[in-house]
N, C-alpha and C positions, 0 to 999 in steps of 0.2 A: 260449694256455692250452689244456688235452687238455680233452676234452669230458669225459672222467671228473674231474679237477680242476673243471670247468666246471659241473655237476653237482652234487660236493662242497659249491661257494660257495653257490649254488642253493638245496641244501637247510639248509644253514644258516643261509640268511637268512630263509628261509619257518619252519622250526624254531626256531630260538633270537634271534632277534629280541625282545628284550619288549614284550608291547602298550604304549600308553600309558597310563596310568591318567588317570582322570576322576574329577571331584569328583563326588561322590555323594548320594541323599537319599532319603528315604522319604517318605510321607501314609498317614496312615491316621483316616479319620473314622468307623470303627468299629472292633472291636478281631476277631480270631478268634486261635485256635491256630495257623495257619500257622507265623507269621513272630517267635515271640515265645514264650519261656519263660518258665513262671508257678516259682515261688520260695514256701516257705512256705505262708503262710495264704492270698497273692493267687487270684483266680476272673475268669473272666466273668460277666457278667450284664447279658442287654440288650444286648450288642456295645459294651458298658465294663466295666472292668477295675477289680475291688475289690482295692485293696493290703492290709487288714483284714478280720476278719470280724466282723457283730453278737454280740458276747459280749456275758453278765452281767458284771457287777461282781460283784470285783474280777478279770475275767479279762485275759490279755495276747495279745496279737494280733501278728504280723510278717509280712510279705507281700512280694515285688519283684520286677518284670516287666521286661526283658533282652529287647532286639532280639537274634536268636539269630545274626545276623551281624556280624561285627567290621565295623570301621567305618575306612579309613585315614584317620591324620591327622597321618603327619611320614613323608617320603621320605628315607632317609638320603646317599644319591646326590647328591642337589640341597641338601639340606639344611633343607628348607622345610616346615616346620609350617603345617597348615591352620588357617582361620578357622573358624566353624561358626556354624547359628543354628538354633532348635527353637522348639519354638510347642505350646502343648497348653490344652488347657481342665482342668480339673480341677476337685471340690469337696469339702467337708470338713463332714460330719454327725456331729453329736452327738445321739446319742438320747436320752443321761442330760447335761446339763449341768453338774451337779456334781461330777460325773468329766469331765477335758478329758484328750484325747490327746495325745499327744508331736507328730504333725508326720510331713508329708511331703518329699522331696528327690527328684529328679534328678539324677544323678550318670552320671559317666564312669570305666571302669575296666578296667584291663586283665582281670581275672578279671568271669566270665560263671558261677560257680557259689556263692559264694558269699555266703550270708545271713545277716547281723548279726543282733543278739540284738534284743530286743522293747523296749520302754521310751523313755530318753533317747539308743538308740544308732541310732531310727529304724530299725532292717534293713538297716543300713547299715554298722556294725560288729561285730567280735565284742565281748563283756564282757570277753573272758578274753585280749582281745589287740586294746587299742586302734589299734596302732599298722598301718596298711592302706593300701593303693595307691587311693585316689581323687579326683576333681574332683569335688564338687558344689554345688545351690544348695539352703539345706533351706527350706522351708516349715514352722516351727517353733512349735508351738501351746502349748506348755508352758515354763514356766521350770524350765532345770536349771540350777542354781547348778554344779556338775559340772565343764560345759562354758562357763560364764561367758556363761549365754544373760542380755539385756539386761532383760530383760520375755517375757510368755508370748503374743507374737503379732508374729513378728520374720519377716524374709524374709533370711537369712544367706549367704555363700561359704565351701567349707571347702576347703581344701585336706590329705587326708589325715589330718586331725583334727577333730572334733564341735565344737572351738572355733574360732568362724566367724574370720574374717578380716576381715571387713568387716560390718556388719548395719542393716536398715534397719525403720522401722514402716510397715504397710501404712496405719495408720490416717491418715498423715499424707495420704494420697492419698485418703481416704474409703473404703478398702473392710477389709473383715471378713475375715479365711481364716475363721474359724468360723461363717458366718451359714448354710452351707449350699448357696449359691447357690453357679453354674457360675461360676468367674475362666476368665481367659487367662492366660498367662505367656507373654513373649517372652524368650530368652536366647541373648545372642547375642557372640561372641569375636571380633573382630578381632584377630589374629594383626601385621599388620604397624602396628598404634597399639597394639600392649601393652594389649588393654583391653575389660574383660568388662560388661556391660547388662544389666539384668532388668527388664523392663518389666511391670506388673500392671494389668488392665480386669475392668471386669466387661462388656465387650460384645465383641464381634469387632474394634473399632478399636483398633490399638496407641497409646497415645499417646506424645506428645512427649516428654514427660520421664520421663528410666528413676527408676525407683525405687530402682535399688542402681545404682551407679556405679564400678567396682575398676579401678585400674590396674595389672595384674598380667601378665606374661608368663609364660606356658603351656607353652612350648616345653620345658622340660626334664620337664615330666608327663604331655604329652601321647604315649604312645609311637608305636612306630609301626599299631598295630590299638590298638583300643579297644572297648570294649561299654557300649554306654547304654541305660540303663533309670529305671525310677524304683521307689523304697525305701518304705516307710513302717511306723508302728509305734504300737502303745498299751500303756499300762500300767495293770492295774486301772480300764479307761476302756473306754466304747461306742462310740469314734469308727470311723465309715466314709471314706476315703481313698478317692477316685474318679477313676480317668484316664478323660475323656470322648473325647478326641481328638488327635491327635500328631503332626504330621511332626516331620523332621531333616533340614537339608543341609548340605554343606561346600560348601566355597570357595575359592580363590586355589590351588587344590593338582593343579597339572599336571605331572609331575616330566618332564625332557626326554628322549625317548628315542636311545637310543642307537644312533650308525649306524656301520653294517659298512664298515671303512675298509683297503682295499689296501693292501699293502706298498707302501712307499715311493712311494704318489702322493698329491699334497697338495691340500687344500681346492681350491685354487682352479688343479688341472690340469687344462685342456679337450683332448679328444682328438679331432682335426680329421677327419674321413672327405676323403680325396681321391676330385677329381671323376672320374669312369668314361665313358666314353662305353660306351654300348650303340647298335649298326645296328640298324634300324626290323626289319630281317629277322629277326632274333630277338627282338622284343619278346612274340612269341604264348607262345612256347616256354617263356622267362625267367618270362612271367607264369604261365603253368601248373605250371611248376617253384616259382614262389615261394607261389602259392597250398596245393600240396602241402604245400609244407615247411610252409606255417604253420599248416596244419590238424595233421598227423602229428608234428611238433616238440612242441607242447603235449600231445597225446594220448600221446606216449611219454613226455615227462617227467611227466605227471599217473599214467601205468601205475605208474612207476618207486618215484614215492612213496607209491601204494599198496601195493605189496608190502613198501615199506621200514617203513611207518605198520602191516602186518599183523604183520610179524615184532615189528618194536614194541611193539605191543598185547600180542599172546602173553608178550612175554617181561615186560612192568611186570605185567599182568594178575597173572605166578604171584609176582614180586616183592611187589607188593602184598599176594595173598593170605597170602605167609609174614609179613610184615611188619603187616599191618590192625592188629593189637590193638593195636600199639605207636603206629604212627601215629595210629589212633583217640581215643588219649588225650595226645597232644603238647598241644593246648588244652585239657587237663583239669586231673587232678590233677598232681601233682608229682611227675617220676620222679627217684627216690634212687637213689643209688649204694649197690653191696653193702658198699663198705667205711665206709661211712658209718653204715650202720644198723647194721655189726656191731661197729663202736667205740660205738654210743648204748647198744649191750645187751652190753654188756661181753663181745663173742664169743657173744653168745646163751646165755647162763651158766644154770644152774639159780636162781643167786639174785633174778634176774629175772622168771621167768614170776610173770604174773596169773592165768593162765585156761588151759585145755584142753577142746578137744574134738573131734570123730569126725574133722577135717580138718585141724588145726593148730594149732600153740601160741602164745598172745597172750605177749608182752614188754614188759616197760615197758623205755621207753629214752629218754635224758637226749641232744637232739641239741645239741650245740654247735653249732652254725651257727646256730639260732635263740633257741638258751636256754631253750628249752621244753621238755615233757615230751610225750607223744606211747606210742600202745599200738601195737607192732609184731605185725600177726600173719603168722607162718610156717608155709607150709602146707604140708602132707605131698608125696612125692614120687610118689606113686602115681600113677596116669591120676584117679582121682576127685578127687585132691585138688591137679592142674591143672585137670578140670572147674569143679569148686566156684570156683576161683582166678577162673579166666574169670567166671566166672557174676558171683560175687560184684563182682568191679571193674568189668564193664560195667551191672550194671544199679543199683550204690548210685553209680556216678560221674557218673549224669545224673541222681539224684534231688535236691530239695533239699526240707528243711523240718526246721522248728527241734525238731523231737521225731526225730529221725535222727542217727545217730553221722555225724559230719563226716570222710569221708574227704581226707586230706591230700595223699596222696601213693603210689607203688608204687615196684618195683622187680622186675625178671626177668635176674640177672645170676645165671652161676657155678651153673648148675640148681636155684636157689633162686626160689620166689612168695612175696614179699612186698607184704602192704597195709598203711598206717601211718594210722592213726587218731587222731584228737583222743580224748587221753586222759581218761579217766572218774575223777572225782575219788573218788568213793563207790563204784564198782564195779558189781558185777551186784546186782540187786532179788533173785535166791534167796539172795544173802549176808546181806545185809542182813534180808531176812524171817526166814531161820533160824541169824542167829548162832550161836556154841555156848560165845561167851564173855558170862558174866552183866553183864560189866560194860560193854560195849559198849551203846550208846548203841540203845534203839528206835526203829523206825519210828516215826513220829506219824502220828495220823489224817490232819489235813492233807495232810500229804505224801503220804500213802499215797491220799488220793483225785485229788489232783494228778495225782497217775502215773495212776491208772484214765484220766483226763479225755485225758492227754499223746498215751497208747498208741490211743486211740479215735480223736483227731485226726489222728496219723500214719496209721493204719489207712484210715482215709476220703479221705485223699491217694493212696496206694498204689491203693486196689483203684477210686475214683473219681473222682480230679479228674487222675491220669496219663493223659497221651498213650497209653500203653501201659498195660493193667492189671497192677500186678505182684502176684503170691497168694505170700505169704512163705514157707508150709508151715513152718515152725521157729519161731513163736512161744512162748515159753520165760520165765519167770523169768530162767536164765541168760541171754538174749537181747536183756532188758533194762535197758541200763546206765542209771545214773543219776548226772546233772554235779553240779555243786560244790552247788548250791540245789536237790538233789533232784528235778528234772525228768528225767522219763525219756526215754532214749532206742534207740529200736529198732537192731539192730546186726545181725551177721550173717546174709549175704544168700546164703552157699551154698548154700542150696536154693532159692532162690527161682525162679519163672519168671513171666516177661514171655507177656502174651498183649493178644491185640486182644478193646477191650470187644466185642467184636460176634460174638467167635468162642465156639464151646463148648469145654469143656475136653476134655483129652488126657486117657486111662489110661498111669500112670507106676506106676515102678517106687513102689511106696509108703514112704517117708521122715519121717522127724522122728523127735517124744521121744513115748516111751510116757505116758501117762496126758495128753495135747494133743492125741492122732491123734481126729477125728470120726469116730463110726462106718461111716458112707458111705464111705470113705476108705480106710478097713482094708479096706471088702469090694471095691472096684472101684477102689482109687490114682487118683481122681479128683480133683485139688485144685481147689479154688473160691474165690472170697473166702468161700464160705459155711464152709469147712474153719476159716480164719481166723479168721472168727468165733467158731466152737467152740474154738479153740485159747484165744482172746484170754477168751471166759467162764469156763478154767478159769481164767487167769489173774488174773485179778477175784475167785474164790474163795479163791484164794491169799492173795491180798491184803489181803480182810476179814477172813480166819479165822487166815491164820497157818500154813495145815496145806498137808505137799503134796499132788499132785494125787494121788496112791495111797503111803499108810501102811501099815507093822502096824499092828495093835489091841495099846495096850498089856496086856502078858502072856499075850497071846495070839502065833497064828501067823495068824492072819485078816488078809487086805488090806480094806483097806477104801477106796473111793473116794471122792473129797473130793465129785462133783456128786450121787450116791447119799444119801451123808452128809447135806451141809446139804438136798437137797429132802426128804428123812424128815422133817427138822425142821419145814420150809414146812407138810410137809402135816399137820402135829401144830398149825399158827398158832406155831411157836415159832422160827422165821428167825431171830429177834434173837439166840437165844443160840449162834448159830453164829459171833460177831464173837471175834476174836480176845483170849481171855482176858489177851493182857500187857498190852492197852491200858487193862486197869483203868476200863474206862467212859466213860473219856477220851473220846469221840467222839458227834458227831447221829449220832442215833438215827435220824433219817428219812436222812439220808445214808449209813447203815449197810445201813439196810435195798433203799434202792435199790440200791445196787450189788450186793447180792445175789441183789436178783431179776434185775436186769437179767445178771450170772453164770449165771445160773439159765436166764435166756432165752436167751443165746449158746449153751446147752451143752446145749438140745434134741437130744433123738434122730435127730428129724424136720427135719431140713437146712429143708424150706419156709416153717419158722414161725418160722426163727431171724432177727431186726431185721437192716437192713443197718448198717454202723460208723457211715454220717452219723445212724442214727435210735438208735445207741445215745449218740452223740456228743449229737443234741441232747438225749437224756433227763437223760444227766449234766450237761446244760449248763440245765439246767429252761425248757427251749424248746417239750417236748412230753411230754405223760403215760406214765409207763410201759407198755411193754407186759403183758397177760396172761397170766399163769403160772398153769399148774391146780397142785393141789392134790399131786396126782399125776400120779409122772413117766411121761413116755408111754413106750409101751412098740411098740418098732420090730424086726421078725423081716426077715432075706435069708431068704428059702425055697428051702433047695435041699441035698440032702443031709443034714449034720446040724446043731446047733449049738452056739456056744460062749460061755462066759460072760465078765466082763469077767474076772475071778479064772486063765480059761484062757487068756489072752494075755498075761497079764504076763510080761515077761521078765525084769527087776531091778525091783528095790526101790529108788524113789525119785525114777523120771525118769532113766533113760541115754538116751544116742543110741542109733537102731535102726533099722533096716533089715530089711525081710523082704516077699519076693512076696508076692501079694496072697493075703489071706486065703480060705478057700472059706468059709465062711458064720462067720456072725455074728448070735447074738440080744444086742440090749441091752434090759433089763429096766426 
């Protein structure tokens, strides 16, 4: 064999050889953000992990925490499906006992993004599409006749469906899930006995006899990665859902690796060395020569694969860099083909659009592959409107939480950006607020404070409980859609930006809709979650009153400002009659009135004294007393040259998209 052939083999075997894989496991007897993605309502607290949050009655709650690393547990090579076993402590509080919650679960599942609905579905399915890729065991506190739960204190197996497969009572063992107190659970899968275990204590000792017992083989659901976390959920209920503590390991899953086998020589050929004599008079020389070689031999083939491993770099480095986005999301959403979403929207037809705005036009489309319905948005070809594209899919495709439009899926085929969305039953909340057909169905107070409660919750995920803080900057009526049960949901993220809580904000080109821009904003394109907040106050005004954020005056030519408007009235004591006249009365009056003041608070002048989302969240949630609102609204001057009024920046009538460099000065009045 030539030394460059000899070489060849060399690097090949060093290169493309596969490691062996090893069964794998984690511990963790506190919890942090490292290694673990929170979902929904879930939090730390304490280095344990709330799957819920303490709401009022009748509030609903959904929460689920995901090892943010796949997990192997079936080699397709060998064939062989792993065994597994997990250990956690957990507990379950109820602060109001005559509200009980739904119940916790453990599950195993190829998808890592997404969050089932609140209630009987645990966070563990959607409503609107029972049908899901999962293994789990629930901890079930509620009877849902639904799901054919047995009694409302069961320990179940589902496979793929909320109707358990197997189910057992914890009571028959002596213990409570609802008492409060720390359980164990043991769960554990023997792979080559067909056969799943859940063992329940209330101490560190596992005991002898499992409590749920399932002969079940796993092997056809077990793929080959998987992602384990645990789910949990309430319905008009106070329960707290508590992971205290967690490992995971596998088992039996060594998959063989594969060896580098020469042409035509077999297993069992030995290659004999004939014996050499060497005279004693060259042993010095031989050995200083072999010496040589075997220091210089390794140090040139070590050279060799460095230059080769440098070229290599260089060249995956720029592969990659052209490539990242796409790789980036292969474990995400779902990448569509072009011809697929352009047969769901009949060619992208006019008869199709929902919606338009400053970067692309939303399509409803009917996908046959799934039989569902789905909001395609197409985004312009511009540079801004790949920007926006970018923006928008990497930072809504690592968000989750149940007041968030649910991105499904993309597509970058044929110089088309497309994102595909879980479609909105009811539309955007500006439709629905400002109808212009009489006979279309009103917002209700209910609902309509639903939404204030939904958009404050999302809010206070976004700019506080993310890894990264993200500041929307396009907070919008149009912005927010709302599902089949009127819960709102926050949707387009092409302006949005990602920052670290710890850093200050950047001056940016300044962006968004006229009459939502904070004054601060206008004069220095400085976004903050504080800009957010003033966006989210106007929107609250909206809300209660009906009106948009800048009007004519009827029969006149006068704008007039919606947060101008109702604080006139505040400062008259007459807030109340700023609620929106179609509602005919229809609504609490002390519910009327907070959400106007707290409006009112968001869409201060003075950026410093405007609540954060968690302190508007907990006032809506009657957690904590309003905040302080004068009488009279404050009055905020940039000093510097000259100034302008809010009547001298309006650019349309109504709320368009807008863009423009940053203002030179600004008085608001």
């Amino acid at each position: 064999m030539t030394p460059r052939n000899l070489l060849a083999v060399a690097l090949f075997l060093l290169l493309f050889t596969p490691p062996r894989t090893q069964s794998i496991g984690f511990d963790f007897n506190s919890f942090n953000i490292r290694n673990l993605t929170l979902l929904g309502d879930s939090h730390f607290r304490d280095g344990v992990i709330g799957l819920t949050k303490e709401l009022g009655v009748p509030s609903s709650s959904a929460g689920a925490v995901i090892y943010n690393h796949p997990i192997g547990l079936y080699d397709a090579d060998t064939n062989i499906t792993a065994s597994f076993s997990t250990r956690f402590s957990f507990s379950i509080t109820n602060t109001n006992p005559t509200f009980s919650g739904d119940g916790l679960s453990f599950f195993l599942s190829p998808d890592n993004r997404t969050l089932g609905s609140p209630g009987g579905y645990l966070g563990l399915v959607n409503s609107s599409r029972l049908v899901n890729k999962f293994v789990a065991v629930e901890f079930d506190t509620r009877l849902d006749s639904v799901f054919n739960d047995p009694n409302d204190h069961h320990v179940g197996f589902d496979i793929e469906s909320l109707v358990s497969i197997k189910t057992a009572d914890p009571a028959s063992q002596e213990l409570n899930l609802k008492s409060g107190e720390s359980i164990t659970a043991w769960i554990e899968y023997k792979n080559e006995e067909c056969r799943l275990r859940v063992f329940l204590s209330n101490s560190s000792l596992k005991p002898s006899e499992a409590l749920l017992d399932v002969n079940i083989d796993l092997s056809s659901y077990l793929k080959e990665v998987m992602y384990v976390g645990f789910s949990g959920s309430t319905e008009g209920s106070t329960d707290l859902y508590l992971i205290e503590s967690w490992s995971f390991h596998t088992s039996g899953f060594v998959p063989a690796r594969r060896r580098f086998k020469p042409h035509n020589v077999s297993d069992s050929s030995v290659i004999d060395s004939p014996n050499i004599s060497i005279s004693d008079s060259g042993n010095g020389y031989h050995s200083r020569l072999g010496l040589g070689l075997g220091i210089a031999g390794p140090a040139f083939f070590c050279a060799v694969i460095a230059v080769f491993g440098f070229f290599s770099l260089r060249k995956w480095r720029k592969i990659r860099t052209q490539k990242s986005f796409k790789a980036e999301l292969l474990t995400g959403p779902r990448e569509f083909s072009y011809r697929e979403l352009k047969r769901a929207t009949k060619g992208f037809h006019s008869s199709r659009i929902i919606g338009n705005g400053a970067f692309g036009t939303v399509y409803k489309a009917f996908c046959t592959s799934s039989g569902g319905i789905s909001a395609v948005k197409r985004s312009k070809h511009s540079h801004e409107g790949k920007t926006e594209f970018l923006a928008e899919l990497t930072i809504i495709a690592r968000l989750r939480h149940k007041n968030l439009v649910q991105l499904q899926g993309w597509c970058v085929e044929k110089g088309e950006l497309l994102l595909v969305y879980e479609f909105m039953l009811n539309g955007s909340l500006d439709k629905l607020l400002y109808q212009e057909s009489v006979e279309a169905s009103l917002l209700n107070w209910s609902h309509r404070y639903n939404i204030a409660v939904g958009l404050a919750s999302v809010l206070t995920y976004l700019h506080q409980e993310c890894e990264q803080q993200v500041i929307h900057r396009d907070i919008k009526t149009g912005n927010v859609l709302l599902d089949a049960n009127f819960n709102a949901r926050l949707g387009d993220f092409g302006l949005a930006k990602l920052m670290d809580h710890d850093k200050s904000p950047v001056s940016t080109l300044t962006a968004g809709t006229m009459g939502y821009l904070a004054p601060e904003y206008l004069q220095y394109g400085k976004a903050t979650e504080k800009t957010d907040v003033f966006s989210y106050g106007v929107v609250m005004l909206e809300v209660a009153c009906g009106r948009r954020p800048i009007e004519r005056e009827a029969g006149t030519q006068k704008m007039v400002n919606l947060v101008d408007w109702v604080w006139g009235l505040h400062s008259q004591g007459k807030i109340i009659e700023a609620a929106d006249k179609r509602l005919n009365g229809e609504f609490k009056e002390e519910e009327m009135r907070k959400l106007l003041l707290v409006g009112l608070s968001c869409a201060n002048p003075d950026s410093s004294v405007r609540p954060s989302m968690r302190k508007v969240l907990q006032i809506l949630n009657n957690e904590t007393e309003p905040v302080f609102v004068p009488k009279l609204k404050p009055s905020l001057t940039f000093s510097c040259g000259f100034s302008l009024t809010v009547d001298d920046i309006i650019v349309e009538e109504g709320g368009g998209e807008w863009e423009s460099a940053k203002a030179t000065t600004i008085q608001i009045d």
